[in-house]
C-alpha positions in Angstrom: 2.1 -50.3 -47.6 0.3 -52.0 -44.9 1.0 -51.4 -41.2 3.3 -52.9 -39.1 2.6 -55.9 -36.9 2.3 -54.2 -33.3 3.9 -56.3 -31.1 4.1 -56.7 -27.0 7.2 -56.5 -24.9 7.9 -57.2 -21.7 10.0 -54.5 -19.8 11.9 -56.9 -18.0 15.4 -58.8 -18.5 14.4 -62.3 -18.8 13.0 -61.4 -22.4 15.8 -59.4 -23.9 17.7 -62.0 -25.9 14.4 -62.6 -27.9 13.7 -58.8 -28.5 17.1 -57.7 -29.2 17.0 -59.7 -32.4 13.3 -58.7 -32.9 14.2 -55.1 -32.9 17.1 -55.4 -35.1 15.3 -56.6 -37.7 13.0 -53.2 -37.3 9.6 -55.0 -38.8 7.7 -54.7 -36.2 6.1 -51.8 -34.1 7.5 -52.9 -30.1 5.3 -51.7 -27.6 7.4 -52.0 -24.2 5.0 -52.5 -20.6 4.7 -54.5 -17.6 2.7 -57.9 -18.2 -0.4 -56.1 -17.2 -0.2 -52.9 -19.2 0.1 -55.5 -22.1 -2.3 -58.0 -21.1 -4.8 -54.9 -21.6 -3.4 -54.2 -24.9 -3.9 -57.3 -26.3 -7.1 -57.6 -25.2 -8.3 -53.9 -26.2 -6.6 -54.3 -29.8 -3.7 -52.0 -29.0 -1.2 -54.5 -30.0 -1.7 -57.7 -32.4 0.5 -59.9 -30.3 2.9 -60.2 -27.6 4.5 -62.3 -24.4 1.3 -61.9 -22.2 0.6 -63.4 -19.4 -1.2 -67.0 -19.2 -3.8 -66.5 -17.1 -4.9 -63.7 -20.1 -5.1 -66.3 -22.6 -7.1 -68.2 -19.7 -9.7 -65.6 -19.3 -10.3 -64.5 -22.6 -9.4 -67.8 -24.8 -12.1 -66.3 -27.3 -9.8 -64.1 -28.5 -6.5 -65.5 -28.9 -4.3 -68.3 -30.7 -1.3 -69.6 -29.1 2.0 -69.0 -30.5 3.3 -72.8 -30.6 6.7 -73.9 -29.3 7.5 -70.9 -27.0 7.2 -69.4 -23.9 8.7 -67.5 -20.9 9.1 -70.6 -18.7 11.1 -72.3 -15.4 12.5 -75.9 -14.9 13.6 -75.1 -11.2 14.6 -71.8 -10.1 13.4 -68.6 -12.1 15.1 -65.9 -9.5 12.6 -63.2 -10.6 9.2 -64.1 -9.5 9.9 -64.0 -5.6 8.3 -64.2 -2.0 10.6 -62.0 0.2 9.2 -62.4 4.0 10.5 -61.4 7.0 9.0 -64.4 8.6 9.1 -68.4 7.1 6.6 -69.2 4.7 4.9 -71.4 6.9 4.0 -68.4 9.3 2.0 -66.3 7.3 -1.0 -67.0 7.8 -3.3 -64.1 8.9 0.3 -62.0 7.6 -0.7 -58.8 5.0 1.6 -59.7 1.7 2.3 -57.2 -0.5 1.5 -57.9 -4.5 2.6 -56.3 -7.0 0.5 -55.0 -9.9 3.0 -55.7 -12.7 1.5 -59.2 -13.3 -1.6 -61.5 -13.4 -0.1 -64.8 -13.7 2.3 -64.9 -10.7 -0.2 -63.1 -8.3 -2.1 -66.0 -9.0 -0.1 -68.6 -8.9 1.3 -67.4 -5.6 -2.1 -67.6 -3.8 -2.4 -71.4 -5.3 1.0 -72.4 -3.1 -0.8 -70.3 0.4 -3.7 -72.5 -0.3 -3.3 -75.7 -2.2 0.5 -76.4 -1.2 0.8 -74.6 2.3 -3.3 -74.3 3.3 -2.6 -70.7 4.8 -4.7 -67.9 4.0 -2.3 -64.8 4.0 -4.1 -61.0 3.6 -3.4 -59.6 0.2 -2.2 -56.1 -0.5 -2.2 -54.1 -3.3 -1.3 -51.2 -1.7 1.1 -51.4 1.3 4.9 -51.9 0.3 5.9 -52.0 3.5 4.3 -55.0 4.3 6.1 -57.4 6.7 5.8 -59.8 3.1 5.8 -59.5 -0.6 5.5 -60.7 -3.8 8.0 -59.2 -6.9 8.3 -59.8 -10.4 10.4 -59.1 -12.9 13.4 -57.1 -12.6 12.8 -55.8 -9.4 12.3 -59.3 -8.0 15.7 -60.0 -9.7 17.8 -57.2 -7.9 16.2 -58.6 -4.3 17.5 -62.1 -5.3 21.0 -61.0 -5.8 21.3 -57.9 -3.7 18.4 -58.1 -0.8 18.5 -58.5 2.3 15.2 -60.1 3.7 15.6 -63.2 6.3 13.5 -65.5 3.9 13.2 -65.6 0.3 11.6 -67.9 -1.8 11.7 -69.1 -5.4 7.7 -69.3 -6.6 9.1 -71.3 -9.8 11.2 -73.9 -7.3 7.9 -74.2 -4.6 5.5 -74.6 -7.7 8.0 -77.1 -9.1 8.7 -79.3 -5.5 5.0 -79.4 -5.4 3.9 -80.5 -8.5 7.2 -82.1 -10.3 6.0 -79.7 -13.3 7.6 -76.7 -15.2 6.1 -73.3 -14.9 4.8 -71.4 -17.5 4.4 -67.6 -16.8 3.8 -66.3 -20.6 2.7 -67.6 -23.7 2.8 -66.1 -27.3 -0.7 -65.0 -28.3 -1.8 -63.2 -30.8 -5.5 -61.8 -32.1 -7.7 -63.7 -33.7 -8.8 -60.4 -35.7 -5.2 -60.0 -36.4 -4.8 -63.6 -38.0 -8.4 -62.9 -40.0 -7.0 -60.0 -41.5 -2.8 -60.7 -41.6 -2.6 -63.9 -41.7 0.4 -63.6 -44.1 2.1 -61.2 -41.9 1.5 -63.4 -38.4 2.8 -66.3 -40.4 6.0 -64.9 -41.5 6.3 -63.0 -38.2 5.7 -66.4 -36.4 8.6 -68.5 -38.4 10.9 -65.6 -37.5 9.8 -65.8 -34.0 11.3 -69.3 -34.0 14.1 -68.7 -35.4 14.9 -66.1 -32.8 14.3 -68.8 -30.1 16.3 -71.1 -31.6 19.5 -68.4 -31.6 18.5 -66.3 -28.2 20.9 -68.6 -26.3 23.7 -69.6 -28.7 25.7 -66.5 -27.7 24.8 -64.5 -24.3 28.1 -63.0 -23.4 27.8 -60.6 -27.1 24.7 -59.4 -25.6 26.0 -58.2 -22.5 27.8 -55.1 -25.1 24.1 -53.9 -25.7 22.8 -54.5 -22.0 23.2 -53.1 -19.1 21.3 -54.0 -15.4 22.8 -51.5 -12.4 23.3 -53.6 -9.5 24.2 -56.9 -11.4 27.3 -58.1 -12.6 27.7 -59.7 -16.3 28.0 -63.2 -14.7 24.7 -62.6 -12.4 23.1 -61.5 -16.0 24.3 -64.3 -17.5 23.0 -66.4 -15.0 19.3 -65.2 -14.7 19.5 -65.4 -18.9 20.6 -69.1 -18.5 17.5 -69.7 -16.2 15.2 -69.0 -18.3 13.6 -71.4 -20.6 11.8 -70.8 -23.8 10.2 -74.3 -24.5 6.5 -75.1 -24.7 6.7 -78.8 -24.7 4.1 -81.2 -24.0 5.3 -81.1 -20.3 5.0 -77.5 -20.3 1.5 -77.5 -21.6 0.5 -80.1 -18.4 2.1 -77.8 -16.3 0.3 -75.0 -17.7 -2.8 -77.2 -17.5 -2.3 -77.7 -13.8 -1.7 -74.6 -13.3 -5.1 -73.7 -14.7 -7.1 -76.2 -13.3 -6.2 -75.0 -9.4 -6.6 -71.2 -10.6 -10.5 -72.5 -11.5 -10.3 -74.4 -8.6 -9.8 -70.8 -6.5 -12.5 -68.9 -8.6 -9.5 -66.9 -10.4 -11.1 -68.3 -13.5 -14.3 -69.4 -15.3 -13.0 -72.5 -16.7 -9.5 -74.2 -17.7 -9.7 -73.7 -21.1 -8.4 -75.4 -24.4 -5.1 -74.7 -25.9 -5.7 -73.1 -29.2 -2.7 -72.9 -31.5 -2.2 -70.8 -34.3 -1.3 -72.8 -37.5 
């Protein structure tokens, strides 16, 4: 009997109408993280595939195929990758931001806006939390968005979106190439399932909210946020993905913008 496909999931809300169905199904070996935990994963072969963060298919494109038609994406608002400040936006220059070390793509993408939108040059943090400034992902960002109380708080998805007119894609499907050369069978059924999943994830939120549970938020807030979210990878998607890329080489975060690889 061969091994189960080890696959990636993301600890956080805004994926749990995909991996409720994924783990009903009980095929597949889930391995839950923060987007960096599984961006190392990925790469180090401890899982095949998984929702991981763009900006790890865009430093190691070598090793990956893109999952086609999905992603974890924003139109507008996404109300969980957040800039809470105690001072405008436009006053944080020289200001220490806290960012946290859940994630690679919105870290990125945030110091893209200081520069290329804003042309501010904040001080970035790692370490202090009590910054006058920070940036969340993820379900923590969610609770500050509904329950917080900082003067100014902005959407990353909405700036990214006022200043390019694009959607926002923070993770793509990849999987190993290693794991295509030796399952391809596997990838492929586990793929066509994946979109089927997709398909469904919205069709019926409210029956989730019997198997889910976030402390702080009521079912209509959960709801909401599950609303937000957007699953697509359209060809708009891919050119703001694109974009986004080409300013991330354009601010030494990577080598090159690379090419979109699909698996087939």
């Amino acid at each position: 009997m061969k091994p189960m496909l080890s696959i990636g999931q993301i600890d956080y809300a805004n994926v749990y109408p995909i991996f409720y169905q994924l783990e009903k199904l009980n095929k597949y070996k889930l391995v839950k993280g923060v987007p960096s935990f599984l961006n190392s994963a990925i790469r180090e072969g401890g899982i095949d595939a998984g929702f991981c963060s763009c900006i790890e298919y865009a430093r190691h494109p070598e090793k990956y195929y893109v999952i086609p038609n999905i992603s974890i994406s924003c139109l507008d608002k996404v109300k969980s990758v957040m800039l809470f400040s105690s001072v405008p936006i436009e006053e944080l220059d020289g200001v220490e931001i806290y960012l946290t070390g859940e994630s690679g793509t919105s870290v990125v993408l945030f110091e893209i806006l200081m520069r290329e939108r804003y042309g501010i040059n904040p001080i970035f943090s790692k370490d202090n939390a009590d910054a006058p400034a920070c940036v969340l992902i993820g379900d923590k960002a969610l609770f500050g968005t509904y329950n917080g109380d900082w003067n100014h708080v902005y959407d990353l998805c909405s700036l990214w979106q006022e200043f390019t007119g694009l959607p926002f894609v923070f993770a793509l499907w990849i999987v190993r190439k290693e794991t295509v050369e030796d399952k391809y069978d596997e990838v492929a059924q586990f793929v066509q399932t994946l979109d089927e999943i997709k398909n469904d994830s919205k069709k019926n939120l409210a029956a989730l909210l019997d198997h889910y549970t976030f402390k702080g938020l009521s079912s209509y807030q959960i709801i909401d946020y599950w609303e937000t979210i957007n699953y697509d990878l359209s060809d708009n998607h891919i050119q703001g993905l694109l974009k986004y890329f080409s300013f991330a080489k354009k601010i030494g975060r990577i080598k090159k913008v690379p090419a979109l690889e699909f698996f087939v």
